[in-house]
N, C-alpha and C positions, 0 to 999 in steps of 0.2 A: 173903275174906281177900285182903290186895294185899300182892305180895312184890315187894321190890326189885327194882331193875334191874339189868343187869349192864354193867358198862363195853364201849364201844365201840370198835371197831378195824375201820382199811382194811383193805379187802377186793377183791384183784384181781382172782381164778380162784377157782372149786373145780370139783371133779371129781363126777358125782354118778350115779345110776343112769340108764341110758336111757331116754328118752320112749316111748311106746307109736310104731309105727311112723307110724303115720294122723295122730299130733299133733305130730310133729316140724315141721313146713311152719309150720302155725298158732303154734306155739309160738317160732319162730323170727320169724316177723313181731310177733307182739308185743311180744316179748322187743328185737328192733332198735328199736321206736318207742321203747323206753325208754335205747337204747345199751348191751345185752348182747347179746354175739356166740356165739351157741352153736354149738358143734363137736360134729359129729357122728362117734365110733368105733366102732368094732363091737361095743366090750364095754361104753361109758359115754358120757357126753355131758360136754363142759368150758366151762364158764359166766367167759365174762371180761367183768369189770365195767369200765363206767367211771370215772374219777378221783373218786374221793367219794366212794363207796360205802362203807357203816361195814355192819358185821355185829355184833349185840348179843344176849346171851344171854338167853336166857329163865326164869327161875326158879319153881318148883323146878328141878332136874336130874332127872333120874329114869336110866333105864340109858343111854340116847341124849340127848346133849346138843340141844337144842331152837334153834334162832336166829332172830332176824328179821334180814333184809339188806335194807336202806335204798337207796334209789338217791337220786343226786341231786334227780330230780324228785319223791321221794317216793313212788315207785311199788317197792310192798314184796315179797317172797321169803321163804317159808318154810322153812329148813330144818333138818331133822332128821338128828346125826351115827350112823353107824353102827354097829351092835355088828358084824356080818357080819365075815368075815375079808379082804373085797374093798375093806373102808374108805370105800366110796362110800355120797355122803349121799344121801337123798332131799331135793325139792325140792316143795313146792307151791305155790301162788297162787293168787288170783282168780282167776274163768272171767269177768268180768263184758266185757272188751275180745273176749273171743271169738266164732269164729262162732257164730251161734245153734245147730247141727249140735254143736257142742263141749259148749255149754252144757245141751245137752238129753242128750245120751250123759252126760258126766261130770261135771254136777253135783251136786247135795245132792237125793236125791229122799226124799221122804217119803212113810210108810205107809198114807194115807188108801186 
């Protein structure tokens, strides 16, 4: 089944839950190759895009609204908004630019 898309809108910041401690570093160099500056607070992390950046919804809805966020270069961002009462999305992405150490802890492992 292919469900529509949802209109697109700039996108400057969002605020989102914190990166595990150990992936902060990794995640922040990759994140700069693409021009996002992540801030690191004690209770969240704040993702500022650069000029371009369109953030576009994902369809169905379900209880968390679902997004793709676009970079200029085309280098994509997943996120998912929160039912929680702290408002903060979750974020995820490829591991593919990562250190192989990243890629082997927190990728897709399978049951064989």
């Amino acid at each position: 089944m292919i469900f529509p898309e949802g209109p697109k809108e700039e996108i400057t910041t969002i605020q989102c839950i914190k990166f595990f401690e150990e992936l902060i570093e990794p995640i922040r160099q990759v994140f700069e190759k693409h021009g996002v500056r992540l801030e690191v607070l004690p209770d969240r992390c704040i993702l500022s895009f650069p000029e371009g950046t369109t953030r576009q919804i994902q369809y169905p809805t379900t209880q968390t609204d679902r997004y793709n966020i676009i970079l200029p270069d085309s280098y994509t961002l997943y996120e998912a908004t929160s039912i929680r009462s702290n408002g903060l999305s979750s974020i995820r992405f490829a591991l593919d630019e990562f250190p192989d150490w990243v890629q082997a802890k927190y990728g897709e492992r399978s049951n064989e």
